[in-house]
VOGU-3710 file (C-alpha; in Angstrom, 3 decimals, decimal comma):
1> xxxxxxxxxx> 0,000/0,000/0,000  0,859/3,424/-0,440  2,442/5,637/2,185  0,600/8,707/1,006  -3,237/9,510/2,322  -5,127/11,235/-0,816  -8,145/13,360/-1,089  -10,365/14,823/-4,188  -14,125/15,345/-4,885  -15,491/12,325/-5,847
11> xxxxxxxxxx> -18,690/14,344/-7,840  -17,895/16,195/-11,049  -17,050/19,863/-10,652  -20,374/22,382/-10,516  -23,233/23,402/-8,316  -25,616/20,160/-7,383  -27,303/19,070/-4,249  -24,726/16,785/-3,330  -21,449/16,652/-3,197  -18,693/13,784/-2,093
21> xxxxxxxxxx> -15,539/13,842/-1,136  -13,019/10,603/-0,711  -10,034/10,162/1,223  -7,789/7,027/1,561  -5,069/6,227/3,335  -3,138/5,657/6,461  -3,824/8,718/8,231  -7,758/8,265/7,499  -9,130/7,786/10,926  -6,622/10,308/12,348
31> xxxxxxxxxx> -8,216/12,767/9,703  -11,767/11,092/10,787  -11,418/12,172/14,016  -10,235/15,959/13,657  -13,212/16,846/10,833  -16,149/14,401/12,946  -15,460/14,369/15,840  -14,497/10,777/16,204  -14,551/7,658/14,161  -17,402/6,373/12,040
41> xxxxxxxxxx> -19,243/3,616/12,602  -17,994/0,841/9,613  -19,689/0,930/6,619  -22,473/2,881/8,468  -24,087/6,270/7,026  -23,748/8,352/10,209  -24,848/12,219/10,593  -21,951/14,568/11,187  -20,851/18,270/11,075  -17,718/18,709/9,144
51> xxxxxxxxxx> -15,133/20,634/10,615  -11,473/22,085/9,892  -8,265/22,037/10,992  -9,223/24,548/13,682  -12,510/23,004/14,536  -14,881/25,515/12,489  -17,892/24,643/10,871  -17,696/24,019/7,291  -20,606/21,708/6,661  -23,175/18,986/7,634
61> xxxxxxxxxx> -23,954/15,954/6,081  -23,532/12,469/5,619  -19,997/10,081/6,698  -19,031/6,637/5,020  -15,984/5,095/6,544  -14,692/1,954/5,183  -11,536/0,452/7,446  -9,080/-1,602/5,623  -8,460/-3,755/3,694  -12,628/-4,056/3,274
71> xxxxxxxxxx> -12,963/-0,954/0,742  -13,005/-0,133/-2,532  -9,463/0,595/-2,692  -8,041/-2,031/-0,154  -7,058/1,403/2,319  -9,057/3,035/4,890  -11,167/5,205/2,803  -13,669/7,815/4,520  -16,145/9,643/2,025  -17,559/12,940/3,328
81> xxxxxxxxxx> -21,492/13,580/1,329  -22,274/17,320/2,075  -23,579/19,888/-0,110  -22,659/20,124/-3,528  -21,283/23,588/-3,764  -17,981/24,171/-5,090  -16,321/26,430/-2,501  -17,685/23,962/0,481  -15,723/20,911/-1,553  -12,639/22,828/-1,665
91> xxxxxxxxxx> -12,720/23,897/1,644  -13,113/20,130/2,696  -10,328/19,153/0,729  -8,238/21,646/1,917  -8,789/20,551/5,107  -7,699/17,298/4,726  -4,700/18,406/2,672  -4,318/20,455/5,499  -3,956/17,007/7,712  -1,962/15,006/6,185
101> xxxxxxxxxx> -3,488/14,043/2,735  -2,605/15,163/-0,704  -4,599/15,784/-3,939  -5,262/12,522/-5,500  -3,799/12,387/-9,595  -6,010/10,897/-12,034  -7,176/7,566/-11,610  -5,543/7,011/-8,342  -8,276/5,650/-6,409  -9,022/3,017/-9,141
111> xxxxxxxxxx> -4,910/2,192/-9,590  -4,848/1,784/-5,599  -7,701/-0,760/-6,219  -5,617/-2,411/-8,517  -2,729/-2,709/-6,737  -4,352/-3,810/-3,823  -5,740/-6,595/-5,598  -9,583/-5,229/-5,249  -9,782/-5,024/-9,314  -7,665/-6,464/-12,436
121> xxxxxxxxxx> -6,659/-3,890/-14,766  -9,460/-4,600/-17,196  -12,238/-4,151/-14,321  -10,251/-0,929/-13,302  -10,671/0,332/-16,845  -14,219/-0,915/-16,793  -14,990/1,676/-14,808  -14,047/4,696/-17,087  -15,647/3,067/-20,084  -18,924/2,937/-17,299
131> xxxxxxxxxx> -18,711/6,716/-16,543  -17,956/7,545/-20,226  -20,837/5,404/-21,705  -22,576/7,106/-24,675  -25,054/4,881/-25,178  -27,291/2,749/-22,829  -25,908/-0,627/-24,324  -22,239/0,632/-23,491  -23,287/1,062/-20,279  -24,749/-2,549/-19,688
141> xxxxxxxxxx> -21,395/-4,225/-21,224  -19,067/-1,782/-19,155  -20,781/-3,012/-16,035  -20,678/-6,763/-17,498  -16,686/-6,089/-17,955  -16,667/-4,503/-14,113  -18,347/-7,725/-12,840  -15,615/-9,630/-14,319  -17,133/-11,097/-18,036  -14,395/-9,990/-20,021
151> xxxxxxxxxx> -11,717/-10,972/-16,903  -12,992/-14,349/-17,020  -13,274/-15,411/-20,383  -9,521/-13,924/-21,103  -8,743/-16,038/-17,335  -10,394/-18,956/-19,393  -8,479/-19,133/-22,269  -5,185/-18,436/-19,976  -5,920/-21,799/-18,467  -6,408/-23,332/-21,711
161> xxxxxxxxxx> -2,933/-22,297/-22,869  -1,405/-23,879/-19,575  -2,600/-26,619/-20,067  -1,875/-27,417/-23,145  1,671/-26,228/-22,214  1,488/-28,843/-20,088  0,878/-31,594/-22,066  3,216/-29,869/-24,310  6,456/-29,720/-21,573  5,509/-33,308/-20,355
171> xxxxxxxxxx> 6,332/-34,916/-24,014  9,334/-32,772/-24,040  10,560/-33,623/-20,955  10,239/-37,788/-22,479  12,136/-37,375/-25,800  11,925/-41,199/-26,492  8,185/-40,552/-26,641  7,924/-37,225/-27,680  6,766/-37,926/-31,555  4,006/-40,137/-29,931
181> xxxxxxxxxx> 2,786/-37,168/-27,404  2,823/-34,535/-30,161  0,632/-36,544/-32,238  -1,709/-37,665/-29,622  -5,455/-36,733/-30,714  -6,245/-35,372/-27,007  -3,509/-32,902/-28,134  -4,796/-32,019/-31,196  -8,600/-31,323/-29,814  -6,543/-29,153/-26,996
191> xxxxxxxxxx> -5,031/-27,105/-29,934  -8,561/-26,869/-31,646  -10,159/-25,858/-28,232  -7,542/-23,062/-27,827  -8,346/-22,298/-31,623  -11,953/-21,508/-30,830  -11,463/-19,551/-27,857  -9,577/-17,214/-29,643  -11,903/-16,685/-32,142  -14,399/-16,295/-29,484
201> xxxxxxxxxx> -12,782/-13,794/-27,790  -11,748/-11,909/-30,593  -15,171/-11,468/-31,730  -16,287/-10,513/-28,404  -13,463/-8,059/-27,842  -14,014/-6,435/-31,699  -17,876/-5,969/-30,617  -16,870/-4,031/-27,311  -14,383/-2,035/-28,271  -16,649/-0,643/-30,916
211> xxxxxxxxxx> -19,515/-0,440/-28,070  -17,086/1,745/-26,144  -15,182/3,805/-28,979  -17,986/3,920/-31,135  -17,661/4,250/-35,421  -16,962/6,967/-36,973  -18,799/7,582/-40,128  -17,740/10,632/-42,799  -20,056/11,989/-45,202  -18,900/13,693/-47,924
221> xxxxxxxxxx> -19,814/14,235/-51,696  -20,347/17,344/-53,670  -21,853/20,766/-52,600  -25,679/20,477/-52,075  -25,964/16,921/-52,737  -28,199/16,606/-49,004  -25,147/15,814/-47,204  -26,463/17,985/-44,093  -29,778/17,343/-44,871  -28,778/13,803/-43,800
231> xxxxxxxxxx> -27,132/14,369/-40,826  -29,961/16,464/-39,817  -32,378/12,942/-40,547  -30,405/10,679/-38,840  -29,599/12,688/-35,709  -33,137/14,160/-35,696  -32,162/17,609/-35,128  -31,571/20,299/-37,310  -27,697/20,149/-36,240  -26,352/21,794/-39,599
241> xxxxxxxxxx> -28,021/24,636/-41,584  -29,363/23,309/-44,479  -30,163/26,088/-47,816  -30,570/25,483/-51,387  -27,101/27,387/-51,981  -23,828/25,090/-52,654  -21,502/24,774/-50,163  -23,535/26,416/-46,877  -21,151/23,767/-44,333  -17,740/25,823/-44,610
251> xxxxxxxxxx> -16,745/23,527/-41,143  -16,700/20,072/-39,928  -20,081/19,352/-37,849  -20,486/16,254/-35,520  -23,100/14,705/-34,306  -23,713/11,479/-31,866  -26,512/9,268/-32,758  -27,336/5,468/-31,378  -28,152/3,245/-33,935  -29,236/-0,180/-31,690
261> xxxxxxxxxx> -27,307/0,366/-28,885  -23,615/0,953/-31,003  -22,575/4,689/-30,630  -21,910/6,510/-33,800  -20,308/9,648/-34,340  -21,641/11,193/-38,057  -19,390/13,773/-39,017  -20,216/16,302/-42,111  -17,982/18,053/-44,340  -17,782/20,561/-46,643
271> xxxxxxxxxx> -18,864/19,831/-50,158  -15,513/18,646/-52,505  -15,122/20,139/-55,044  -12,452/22,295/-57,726  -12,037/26,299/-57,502  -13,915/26,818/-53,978  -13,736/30,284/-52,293  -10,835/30,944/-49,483  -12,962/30,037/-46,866  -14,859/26,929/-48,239
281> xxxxxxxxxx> -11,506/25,787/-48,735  -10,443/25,690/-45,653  -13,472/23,396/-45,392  -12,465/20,860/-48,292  -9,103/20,779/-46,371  -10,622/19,784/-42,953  -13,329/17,170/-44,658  -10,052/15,405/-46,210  -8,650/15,598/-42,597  -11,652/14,133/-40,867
291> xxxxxxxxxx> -11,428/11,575/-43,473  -8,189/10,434/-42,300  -9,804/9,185/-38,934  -12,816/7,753/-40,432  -14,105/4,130/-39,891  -16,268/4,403/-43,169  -17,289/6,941/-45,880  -20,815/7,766/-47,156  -20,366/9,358/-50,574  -23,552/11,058/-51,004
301> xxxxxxxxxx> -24,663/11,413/-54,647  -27,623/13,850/-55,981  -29,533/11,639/-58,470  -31,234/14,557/-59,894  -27,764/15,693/-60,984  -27,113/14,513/-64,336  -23,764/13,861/-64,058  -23,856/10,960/-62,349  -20,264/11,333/-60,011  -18,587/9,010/-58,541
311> xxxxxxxxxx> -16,584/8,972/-55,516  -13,265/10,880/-55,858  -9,641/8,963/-55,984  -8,521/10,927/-52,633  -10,671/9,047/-50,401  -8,811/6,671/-48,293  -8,155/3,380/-49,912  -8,644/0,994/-46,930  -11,916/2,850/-45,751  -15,149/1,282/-47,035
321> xxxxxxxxxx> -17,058/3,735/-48,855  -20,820/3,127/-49,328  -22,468/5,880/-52,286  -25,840/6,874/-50,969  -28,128/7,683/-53,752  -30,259/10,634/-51,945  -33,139/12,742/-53,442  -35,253/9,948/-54,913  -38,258/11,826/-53,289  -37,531/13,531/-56,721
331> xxxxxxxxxx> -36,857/11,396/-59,498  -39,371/8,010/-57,941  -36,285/5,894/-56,961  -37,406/2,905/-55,273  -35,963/3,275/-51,377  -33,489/0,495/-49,389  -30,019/-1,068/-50,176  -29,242/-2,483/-53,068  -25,865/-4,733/-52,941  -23,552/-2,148/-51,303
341> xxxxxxxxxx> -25,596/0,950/-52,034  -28,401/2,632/-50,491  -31,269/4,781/-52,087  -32,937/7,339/-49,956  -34,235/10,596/-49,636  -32,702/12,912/-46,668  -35,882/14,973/-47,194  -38,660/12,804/-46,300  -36,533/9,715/-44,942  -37,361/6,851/-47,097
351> xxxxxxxxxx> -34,542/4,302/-47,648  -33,033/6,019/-43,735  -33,528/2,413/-42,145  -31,635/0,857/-44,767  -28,888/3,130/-44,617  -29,036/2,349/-40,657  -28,660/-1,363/-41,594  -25,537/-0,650/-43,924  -23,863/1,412/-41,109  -24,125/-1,269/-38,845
361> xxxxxxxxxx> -22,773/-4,292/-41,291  -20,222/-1,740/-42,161  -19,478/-1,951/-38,315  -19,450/-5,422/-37,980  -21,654/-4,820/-34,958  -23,950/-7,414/-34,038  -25,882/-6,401/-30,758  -24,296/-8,802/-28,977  -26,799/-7,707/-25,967  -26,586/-9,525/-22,398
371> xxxxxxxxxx> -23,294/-11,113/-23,176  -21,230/-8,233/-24,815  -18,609/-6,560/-22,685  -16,106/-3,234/-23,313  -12,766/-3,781/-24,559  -10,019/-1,423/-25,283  -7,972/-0,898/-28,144  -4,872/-2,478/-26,114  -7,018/-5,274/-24,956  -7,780/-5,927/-29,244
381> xxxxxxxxxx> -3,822/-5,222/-29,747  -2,747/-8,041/-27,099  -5,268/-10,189/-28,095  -4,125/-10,415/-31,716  -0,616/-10,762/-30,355  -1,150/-13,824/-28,564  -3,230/-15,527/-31,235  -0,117/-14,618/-33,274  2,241/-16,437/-31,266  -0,546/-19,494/-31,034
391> xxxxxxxxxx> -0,728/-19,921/-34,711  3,193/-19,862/-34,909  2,816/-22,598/-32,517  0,834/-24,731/-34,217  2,617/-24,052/-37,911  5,395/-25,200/-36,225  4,082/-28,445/-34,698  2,356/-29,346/-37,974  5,300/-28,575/-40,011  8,012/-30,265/-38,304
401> xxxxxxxxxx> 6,758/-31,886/-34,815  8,809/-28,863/-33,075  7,164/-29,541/-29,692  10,093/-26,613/-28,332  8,992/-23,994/-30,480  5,339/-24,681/-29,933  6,166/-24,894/-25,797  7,974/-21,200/-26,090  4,735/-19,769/-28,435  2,373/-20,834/-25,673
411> xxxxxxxxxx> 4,112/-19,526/-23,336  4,852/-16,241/-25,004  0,756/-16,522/-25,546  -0,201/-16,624/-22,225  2,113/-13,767/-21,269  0,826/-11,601/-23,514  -2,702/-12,757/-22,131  -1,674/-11,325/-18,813  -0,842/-8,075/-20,395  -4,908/-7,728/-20,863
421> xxxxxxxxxx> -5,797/-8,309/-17,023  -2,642/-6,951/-15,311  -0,854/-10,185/-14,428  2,382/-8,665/-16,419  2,181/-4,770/-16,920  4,893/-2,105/-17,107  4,787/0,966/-14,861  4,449/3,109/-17,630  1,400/1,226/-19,211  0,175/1,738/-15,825
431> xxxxxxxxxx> 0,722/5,135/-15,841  -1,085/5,592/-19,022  -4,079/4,191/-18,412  -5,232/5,436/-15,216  -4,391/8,866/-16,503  -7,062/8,795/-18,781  -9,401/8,736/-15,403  -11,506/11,648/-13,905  -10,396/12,812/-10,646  -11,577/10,855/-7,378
441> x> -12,160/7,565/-9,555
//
C-alpha cells in the first residue's frame, strides 16, 4: 500500500445538491477524528458536522468510513457527502490536505484498487468506459466487464494455454516418446479448443471495443448533394443549416446518434469540389482531414444531378465507402439497399432504415446484448498478439513436430494474455491508463 493519504471530490465539478468527497489512506481515521469528531461507525451512514483544521464549521452531512483492507481501494477510505457547492468541496479538501493528505492524480483511487488486488486492470478500466458510456448498451457491457465477463473469459483461455503447455512440456521432458505425445489426438482437440477460444474472444473483444469507442462515419460528396440534410435525418435535429445554396457547411459538424445500442459519431464536411472560395476551402481541407480518422465513408450522390459522379480517388483506400443515392423523393427511386448501395431521400426519410442497416454491417456490430462486454484498443492489440504467437505454434508443430517452439509460443501466448488483465504490466502502461481517469475515480 501506499504511504501517502489522498483526497479529491469524488462528484464532477459544478453546483448540485450533493457533493462527495473521498479520502484514503493511512492517516484516514486520524483525519476522521479531527473533521467528525471521532470515528465512524464501519460501513455505516452516520450524521456529522464537518469541521477544519481549527474546529470551524464548514458543513453537515452524511460520513461513510470503510476500514481496511474491506474498501473499494483495499485502504481506509472515509467519504464525506455534504452539499454540492464548489467552494464547500474545496474547503473540505483543503482541510484534509491540510492534515496530512494530498490531492489525489487521475485515476488514483481506481490504480490503488488495482494494486491492492480489489480489481484487475481490465475491471479498473471498466470503470471509465462505465462513466464515459454514450449509449445505454455501453453502459450494460461496461458493467458486465466490471463484474468480471471480459476478466474471465480472457482467465479462461489463460488456463487453456497452460494446459496445453502442459501436455506440451511433459512430451518434451520424455524425448523417447515425444513424436508419440505430439501426435496424440487429445492434443490435437486441446489445440482446436484453444483455436476456438480465440476466435471467441476476438469477436467478443471487436464488438466491445466498438460499443465503447464507437464508429466513426464521414459523409462527404459534392456541394448540395443533401449531405447535411442527412445528418440532420439521422440525428433528428436540425444540427447543420441546411439552404438550397452550394456549399452552406464551410466547417466540420459532428453529431452522436445510437443506432441499436452501437454509438456513432456522423461527421459532415464541406462539399468537394475544384475552384472553392478561401474560406470553403479551408473546409475541403478539414473534410479530407476528418477523413483520415474515419471508420467508413458515405459518398452522397444527388440523383437529380445529371452527371452521375462518382466517388473521388482521394478518399482513403482501406476505408469502405458506401455511395448513398439521396433525393429519390424527386426522381421516384425505389428506397433500401441495393448490394452495397443505399437509395434514400434525406428529405422525407425513405430508404433512412436501410442506410441504418448498412452502417451497422459496415461496423461489424452485431448487438451482442446480455453477453457483450467493453474492450479497449490495447485489450484488441494483445489479443491479436497472442493468437499470433498461437498460430506460430501450431505451424510449427504441424510442419516439423517442433514440440520446443510450440512450448515457447504458448508460453509467449499466455504472457501476452496477462498483459490484458494486469498479471504482467509495465509501470508506464500503468501510468497511461489510469491517466485517462476523472479525478476521485
Amino acid at each position: 500500500m501506499s504511504a501517502d493519504t489522498i483526497v479529491a471530490p469524488a462528484t464532477p465539478p459544478g453546483t448540485g445538491g450533493v457533493g462527495i468527497v473521498r479520502i484514503s489512506g493511512g492517516a484516514v481515521e486520524r483525519i476522521a477524528r479531527t473533521m467528525l469528531g471521532s470515528l465512524p461507525e464501519p460501513r455505516t451512514a452516520t450524521y456529522r458536522n464537518f469541521r477544519d483544521a481549527a474546529g470551524g464549521r464548514v458543513d453537515a452531512g452524511l460520513s461513510l468510513y470503510f476500514p481496511a483492507p474491506a474498501s473499494f481501494t483495499g485502504e481506509s477510505v472515509l467519504e464525506l457527502h455534504g452539499h454540492g457547492g464548489p467552494m464547500v468541496l474545496s474547503m473540505l479538501v483543503d482541510t484534509a490536505v491540510e492534515l496530512g493528505a494530498r490531492m489525489a492524480e487521475p485515476g488514483e483511487f481506481s490504480k490503488r484498487a488495482f494494486l491492492n488486488g480489489k480489481l484487475d486492470l481490465v475491471q479498473a478500466e471498466a470503470i471509465a468506459d462505465l462513466i464515459g458510456s454514450g449509449t445505454a448498451q455501453a453502459a450494460r457491457a461496461a458493467l458486465r466487464s466490471l463484474s468480471g465477463a471480459f476478466s474471465n473469459a480472457v482467465d479462461s483461455l489463460a488456463e487453456r494455454l497452460v494446459r496445453l503447455r502442459m501436455h506440451v512440456e511433459a512430451a518434451i521432458d520424455f524425448p523417447e516418446e515425444e513424436i508419440d505425445f505430439l501426435s496424440d489426438d487429445a492434443l490435437h482437440a486441446h489445440i482446436d479448443d484453444c483455436a476456438q477460444a480465440f476466435e471467441t474472444l476476438l469477436a467478443g473483444a471487436r464488438q466491445g471495443r466498438m460499443l465503447r469507442d464507437g464508429f466513426r462515419v464521414v459523409i462527404v460528396g459534392r456541394p448540395n448533394a443533401g449531405k447535411s440534410s442527412l445528418l440532420n435525418r439521422l440525428s433528428g435535429q436540425q444540427a447543420a443549416i441546411v439552404t438550397e445554396v452550394a456549399g452552406t457547411t464551410r466547417d466540420v459538424l459532428r453529431e452522436q446518434i445510437d443506432v441499436d445500442g452501437l454509438a456513432v459519431e456522423l461527421v459532415d464536411t464541406a462539399g468537394l469540389r475544384e475552384d472553392p472560395d478561401r474560406i470553403e476551402a479551408e473546409g475541403i481541407r478539414r473534410a479530407k482531414e476528418a477523413l483520415g480518422s474515419a471508420d467508413t465513408v458515405l459518398w452522397i450522390r444527388d440523383v437529380t444531378d445529371p452527371e452521375r459522379e462518382t466517388p473521388q480517388e482521394n478518399l482513403p483506400a482501406d476505408v469502405p465507402v458506401t455511395v448513398v443515392h439521396n433525393k429519390i423523393d424527386l426522381t421516384g427511386d425505389a428506397p433500401g439497399l441495393v448490394g452495397d448501395e443505399v437509395w434514400l431521400s434525406a428529405e422525407t426519410g425513405e430508404g433512412v432504415d436501410a442506410l441504418r442497416t448498412r452502417i451497422r454491417e459496415l461496423a461489424g456490430y452485431e448487438g451482442r446484448g446480455e453477453g457483450a462486454f467493453t474492450a479497449r484498443r490495447r485489450h484488441l492489440r494483445a489479443l491479436r498478439r497472442a493468437a499470433a504467437h498461437f498460430r506460430t505454434g501450431r505451424r510449427a508443430l504441424a510442419a516439423s513436430k517442433a514440440g520446443e517452439l510450440l512450448a515457447e509460443e504458448l508460453r509467449l501466448s499466455h504472457r501476452v494474455l496477462g498483459e490484458i488483465t494486469g498479471a504482467f504490466t509495465a509501470d508506464d502502461l500503468l501510468g497511461k491508463i489510469f491517466s485517462e481517469f476523472c479525478i476521485g475515480k
